[in-house]
C-alpha positions as CSV (number, residue, x, y, z in Angstrom):
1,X,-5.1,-21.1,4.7
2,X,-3.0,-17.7,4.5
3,X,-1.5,-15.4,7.1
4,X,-3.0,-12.1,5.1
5,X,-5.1,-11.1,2.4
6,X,-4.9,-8.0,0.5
7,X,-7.3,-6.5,-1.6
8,X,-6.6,-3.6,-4.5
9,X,-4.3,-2.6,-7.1
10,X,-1.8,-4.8,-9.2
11,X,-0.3,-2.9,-12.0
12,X,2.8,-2.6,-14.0
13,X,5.3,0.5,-13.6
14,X,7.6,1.6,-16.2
15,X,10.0,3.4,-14.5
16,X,12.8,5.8,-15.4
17,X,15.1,8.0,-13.1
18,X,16.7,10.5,-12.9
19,X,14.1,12.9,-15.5
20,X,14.4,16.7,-14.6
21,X,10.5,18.2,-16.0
22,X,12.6,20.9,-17.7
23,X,14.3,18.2,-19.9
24,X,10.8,16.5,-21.1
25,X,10.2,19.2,-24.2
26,X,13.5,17.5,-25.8
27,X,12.9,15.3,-28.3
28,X,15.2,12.6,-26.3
29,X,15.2,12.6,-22.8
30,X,18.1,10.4,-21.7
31,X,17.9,8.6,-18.3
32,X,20.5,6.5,-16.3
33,X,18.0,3.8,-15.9
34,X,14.5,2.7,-17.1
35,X,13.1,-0.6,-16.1
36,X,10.1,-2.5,-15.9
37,X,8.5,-3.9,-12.3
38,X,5.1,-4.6,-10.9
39,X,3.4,-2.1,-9.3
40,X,-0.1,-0.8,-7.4
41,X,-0.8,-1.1,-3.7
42,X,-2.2,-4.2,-3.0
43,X,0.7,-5.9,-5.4
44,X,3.3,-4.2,-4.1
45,X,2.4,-5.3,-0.4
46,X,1.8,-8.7,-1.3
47,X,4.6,-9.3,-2.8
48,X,6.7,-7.5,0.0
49,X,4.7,-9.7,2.5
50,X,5.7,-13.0,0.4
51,X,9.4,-12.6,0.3
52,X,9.0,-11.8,4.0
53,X,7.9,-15.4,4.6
54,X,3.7,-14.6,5.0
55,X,1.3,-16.9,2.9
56,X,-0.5,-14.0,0.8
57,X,-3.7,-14.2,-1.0
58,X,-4.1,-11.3,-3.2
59,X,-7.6,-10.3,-4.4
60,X,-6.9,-7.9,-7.9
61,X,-8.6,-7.4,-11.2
62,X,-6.1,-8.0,-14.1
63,X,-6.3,-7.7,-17.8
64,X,-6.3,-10.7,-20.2
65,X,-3.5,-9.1,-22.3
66,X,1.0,-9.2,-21.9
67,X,0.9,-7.0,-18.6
68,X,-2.1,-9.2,-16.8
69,X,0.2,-12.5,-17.7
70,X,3.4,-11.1,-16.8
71,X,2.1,-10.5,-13.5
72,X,0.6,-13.7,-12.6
73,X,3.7,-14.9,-13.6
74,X,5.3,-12.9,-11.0
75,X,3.2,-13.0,-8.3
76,X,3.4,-17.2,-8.8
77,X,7.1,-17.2,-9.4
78,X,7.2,-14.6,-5.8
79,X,5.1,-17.1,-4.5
80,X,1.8,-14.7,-3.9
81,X,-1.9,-16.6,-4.5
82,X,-3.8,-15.0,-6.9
83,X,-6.4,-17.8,-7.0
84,X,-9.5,-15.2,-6.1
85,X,-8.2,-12.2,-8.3
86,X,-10.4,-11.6,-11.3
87,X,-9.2,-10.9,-15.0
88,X,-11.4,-9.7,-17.3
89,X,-10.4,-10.7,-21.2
90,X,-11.0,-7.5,-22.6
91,X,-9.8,-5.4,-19.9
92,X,-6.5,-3.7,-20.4
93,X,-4.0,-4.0,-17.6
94,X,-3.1,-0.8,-15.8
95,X,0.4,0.6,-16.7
96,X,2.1,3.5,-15.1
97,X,4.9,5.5,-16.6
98,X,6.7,6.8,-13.2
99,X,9.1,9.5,-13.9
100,X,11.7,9.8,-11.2
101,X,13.3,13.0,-10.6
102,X,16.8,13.5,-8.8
103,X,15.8,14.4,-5.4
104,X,13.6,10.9,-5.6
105,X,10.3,12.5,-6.2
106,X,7.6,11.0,-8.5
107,X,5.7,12.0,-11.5
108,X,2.8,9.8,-13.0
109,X,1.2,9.0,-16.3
110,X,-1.5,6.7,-16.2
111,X,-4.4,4.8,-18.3
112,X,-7.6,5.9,-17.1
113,X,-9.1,3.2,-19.1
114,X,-6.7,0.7,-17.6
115,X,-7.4,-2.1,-14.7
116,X,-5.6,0.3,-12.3
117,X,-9.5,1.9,-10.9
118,X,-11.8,-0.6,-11.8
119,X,-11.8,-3.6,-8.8
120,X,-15.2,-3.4,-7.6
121,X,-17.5,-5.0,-4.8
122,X,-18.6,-7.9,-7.0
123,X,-15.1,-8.8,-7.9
124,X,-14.8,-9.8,-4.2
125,X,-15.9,-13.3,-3.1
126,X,-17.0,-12.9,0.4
127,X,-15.8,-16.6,1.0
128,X,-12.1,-15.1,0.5
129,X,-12.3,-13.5,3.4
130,X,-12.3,-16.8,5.7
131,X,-9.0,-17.5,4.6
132,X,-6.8,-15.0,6.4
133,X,-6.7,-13.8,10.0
134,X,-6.0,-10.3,8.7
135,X,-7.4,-8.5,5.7
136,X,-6.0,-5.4,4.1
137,X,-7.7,-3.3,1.8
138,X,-5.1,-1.3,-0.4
139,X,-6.1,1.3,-0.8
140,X,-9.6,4.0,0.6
141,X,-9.9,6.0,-2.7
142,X,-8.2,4.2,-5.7
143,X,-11.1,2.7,-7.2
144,X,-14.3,5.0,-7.2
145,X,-16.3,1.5,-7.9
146,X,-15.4,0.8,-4.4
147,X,-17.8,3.9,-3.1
148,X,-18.1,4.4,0.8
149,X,-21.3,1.6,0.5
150,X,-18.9,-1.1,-1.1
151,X,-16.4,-0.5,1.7
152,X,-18.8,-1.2,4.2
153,X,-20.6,-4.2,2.7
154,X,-17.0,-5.5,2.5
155,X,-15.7,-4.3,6.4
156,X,-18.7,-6.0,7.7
157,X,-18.5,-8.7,6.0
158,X,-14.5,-9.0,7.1
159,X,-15.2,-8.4,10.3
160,X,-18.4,-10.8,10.8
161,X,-15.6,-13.3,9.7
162,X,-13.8,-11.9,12.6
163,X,-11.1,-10.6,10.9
164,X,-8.2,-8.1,12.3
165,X,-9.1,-5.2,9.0
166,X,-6.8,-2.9,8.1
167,X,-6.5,-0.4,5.5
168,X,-4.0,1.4,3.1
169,X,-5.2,4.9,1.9
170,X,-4.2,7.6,-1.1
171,X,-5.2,10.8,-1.8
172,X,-8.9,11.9,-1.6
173,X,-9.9,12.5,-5.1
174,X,-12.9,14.7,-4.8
175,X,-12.3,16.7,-1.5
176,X,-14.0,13.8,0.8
177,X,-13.8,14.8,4.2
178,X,-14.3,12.7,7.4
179,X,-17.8,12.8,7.6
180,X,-17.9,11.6,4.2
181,X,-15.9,7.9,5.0
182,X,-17.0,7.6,8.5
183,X,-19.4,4.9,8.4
184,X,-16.6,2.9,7.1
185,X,-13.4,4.0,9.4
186,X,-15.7,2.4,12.3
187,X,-14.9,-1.0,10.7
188,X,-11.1,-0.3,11.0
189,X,-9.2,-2.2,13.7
190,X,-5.7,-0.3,11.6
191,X,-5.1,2.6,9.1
192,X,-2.1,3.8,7.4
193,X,-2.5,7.4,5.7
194,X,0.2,9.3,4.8
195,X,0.5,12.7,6.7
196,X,-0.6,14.6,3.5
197,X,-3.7,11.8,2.7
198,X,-4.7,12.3,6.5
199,X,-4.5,16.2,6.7
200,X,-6.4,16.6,3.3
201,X,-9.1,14.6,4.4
202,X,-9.5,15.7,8.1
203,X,-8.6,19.1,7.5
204,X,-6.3,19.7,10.7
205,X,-2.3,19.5,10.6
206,X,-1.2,18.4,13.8
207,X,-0.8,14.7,14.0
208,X,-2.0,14.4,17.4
209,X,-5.1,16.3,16.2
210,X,-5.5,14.9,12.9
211,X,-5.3,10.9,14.8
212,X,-7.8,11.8,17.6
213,X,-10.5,12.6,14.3
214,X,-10.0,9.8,13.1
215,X,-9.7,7.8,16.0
216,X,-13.3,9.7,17.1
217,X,-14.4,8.4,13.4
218,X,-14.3,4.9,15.0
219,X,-10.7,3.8,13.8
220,X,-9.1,1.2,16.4
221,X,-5.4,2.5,15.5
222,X,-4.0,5.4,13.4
223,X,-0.7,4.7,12.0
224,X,0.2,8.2,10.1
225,X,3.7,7.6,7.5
226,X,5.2,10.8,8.0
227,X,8.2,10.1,5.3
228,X,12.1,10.9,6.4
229,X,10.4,11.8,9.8
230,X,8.9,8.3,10.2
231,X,5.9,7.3,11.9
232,X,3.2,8.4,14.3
233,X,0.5,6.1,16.1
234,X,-2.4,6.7,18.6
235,X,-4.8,4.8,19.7
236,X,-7.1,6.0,22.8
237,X,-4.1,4.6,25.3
238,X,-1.0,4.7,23.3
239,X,1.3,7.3,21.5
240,X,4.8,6.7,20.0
241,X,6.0,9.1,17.2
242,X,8.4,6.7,15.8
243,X,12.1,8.1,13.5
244,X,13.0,6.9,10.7
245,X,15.9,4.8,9.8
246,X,18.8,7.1,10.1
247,X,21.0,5.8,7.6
248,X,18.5,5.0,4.4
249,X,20.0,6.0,0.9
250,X,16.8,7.4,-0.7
251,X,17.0,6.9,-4.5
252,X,13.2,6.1,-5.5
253,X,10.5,6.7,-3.6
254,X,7.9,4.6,-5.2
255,X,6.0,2.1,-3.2
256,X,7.2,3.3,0.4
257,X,4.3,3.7,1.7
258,X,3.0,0.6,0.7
259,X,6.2,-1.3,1.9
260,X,5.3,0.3,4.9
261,X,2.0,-1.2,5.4
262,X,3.6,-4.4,4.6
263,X,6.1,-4.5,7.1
264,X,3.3,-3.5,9.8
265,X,1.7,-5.9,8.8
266,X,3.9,-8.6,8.8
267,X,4.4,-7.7,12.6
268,X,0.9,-7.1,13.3
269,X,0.7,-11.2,12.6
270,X,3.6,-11.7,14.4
271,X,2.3,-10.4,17.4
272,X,5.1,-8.0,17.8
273,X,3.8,-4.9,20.3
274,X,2.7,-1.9,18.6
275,X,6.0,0.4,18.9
276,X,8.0,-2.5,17.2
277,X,5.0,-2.8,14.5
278,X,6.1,1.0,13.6
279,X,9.5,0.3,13.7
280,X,9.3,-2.6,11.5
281,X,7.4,-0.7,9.1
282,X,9.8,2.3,9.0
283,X,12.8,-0.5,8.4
284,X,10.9,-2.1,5.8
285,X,10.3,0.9,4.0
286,X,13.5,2.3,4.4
287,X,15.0,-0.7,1.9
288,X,12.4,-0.4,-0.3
289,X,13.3,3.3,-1.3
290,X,16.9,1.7,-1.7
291,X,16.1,1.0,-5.5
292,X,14.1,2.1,-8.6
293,X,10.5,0.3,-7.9
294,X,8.3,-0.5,-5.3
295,X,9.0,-4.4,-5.2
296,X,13.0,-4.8,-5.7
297,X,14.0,-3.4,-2.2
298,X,13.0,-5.7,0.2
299,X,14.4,-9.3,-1.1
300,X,14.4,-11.4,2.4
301,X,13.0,-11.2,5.6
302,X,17.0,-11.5,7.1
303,X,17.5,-8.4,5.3
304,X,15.1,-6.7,7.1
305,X,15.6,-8.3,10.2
306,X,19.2,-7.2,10.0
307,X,18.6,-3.4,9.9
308,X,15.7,-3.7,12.5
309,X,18.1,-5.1,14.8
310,X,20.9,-3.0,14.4
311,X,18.4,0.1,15.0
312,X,16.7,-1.8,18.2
């Protein structure tokens, strides 16, 4: 019924850019521009994945307030299902203030009552999974209701229904280490950590190092976003460190890394061989720091073809 599903975080992002920290203490902090766009991992891939041309079904937990309504509404009008996400009346809908500096770099205020943590196990209908090929889950960490035991009820589960898993991953947020996730990396046929998310939670620095722990964890393929230097993937036969676009005009870096994952993704289901899949990626991300938010970059799947072509 879809191409991929992805499972996490749908949010709304207030963003405003540039903002020096220095200038916050003034009672009026003026900005060239503050606007209003959907955010959160799993959103923010979905909807890149849509206007790529992928059928995307999008598994969230959303409000019953403004924000939760304002981003069906976008999802339906970007052509995303959101038929098995879950909205709970009295929940409120997670909104992010992201403050945008002027070298690009991101500070974050957040609800911590919000929707942003809160997707859980039982907000997932196991009979989703039959309807996509490939399954992301966006993102190890985000919600501490999806606990290492969740994650693997669900990576079974995907994987019974013989689904290609991958998996999206932030920041640890109490010092987790390897040991700590490994009975769920074994489940993962794909998994995108920044360098920063994989060193913390490995504890080495060199990416060769840092992939063969994970890979040793029981991960298929290890796809570390390494920023402005671009990408680096092992598996047990393969190696590419992959550069960057060279020409990318970096003005908001919010929702790179999950632009990323969407454009590996969306040649992961085209069957494109694993050096292109990295490529892609890095040319889909590079558009998507092009502009303030994480879903106004990448409008077209021309678009990106265009750039990936001209860097072939």
């Amino acid at each position: 019924m879809y191409d991929i599903t992805i499972i996490g975080a749908a949010i709304l992002d207030v963003l405003a850019q540039p903002i020096s920290k220095e200038n916050l203490s003034d009672r009026s902090c003026p900005a060239d521009q503050v606007t209003l766009t959907p955010g959160g991992d799993a959103a923010n891939e979905a909807v890149t994945l849509a206007r790529l041309g992928k059928a995307v079904n999008l598994i969230t937990k959303l409000g019953g307030d403004l924000s939760g309504q304002l981003l069906l509404n976008y999802f339906w009008e970007n052509g995303v299902s959101t038929e098995d996400a879950v909205i709970e009346p009295d929940l409120d809908t997670g909104i992010n203030i992201v403050l945008v500096d002027p070298k690009a770099e991101r500070s974050f205020i957040t609800n911590r009552n919000g929707s942003l943590r809160r997707l859980a196990l039982e907000d997932v209908h196991m009979d989703a999974l039959k309807k996509a090929p490939i399954l992301c889950f966006a993102s190890i960490f985000v919600s501490p209701r999806f606990d290492v035991p969740a994650m693997v009820s669900l990576f079974r589960s995907a994987r019974e229904q013989g689904c290609i898993l991958c998996a999206d991953m932030t920041r640890c947020k109490n010092n987790e280490r390897l040991p700590d996730i490994q009975e769920a990396l074994q489940y993962l046929d794909y998994l995108f950590p920044n360098y920063e998310e994989a060193k913390a939670v490995s504890g080495l620095s060199e990416p060769d190092e840092i992939a063969d722990a994970f890979l040793d964890c029981g991960v298929s393929c290890m796809v570390i976003k390494m920023g402005k230097d671009g990408c680096f993937i092992k598996t047990k036969k393969q190696r590419f460190m992959i550069p960057a676009y060279p020409h990318t005009r970096c003005i908001d870096t919010t929702g790179a890394g999950d632009n990323f994952a969407a454009g590996f993704l969306y040649a992961l289901s085209e069957h494109m061989d694993l050096e292109d899949c990295g490529r892609f990626a890095n040319i889909t991300a590079s558009l998507a720091v092009e502009s303030l938010g994480a879903c106004t970059g990448v409008r077209s799947l021309s678009q990106v073809m265009e750039r990936f072509l001209e860097n072939g």
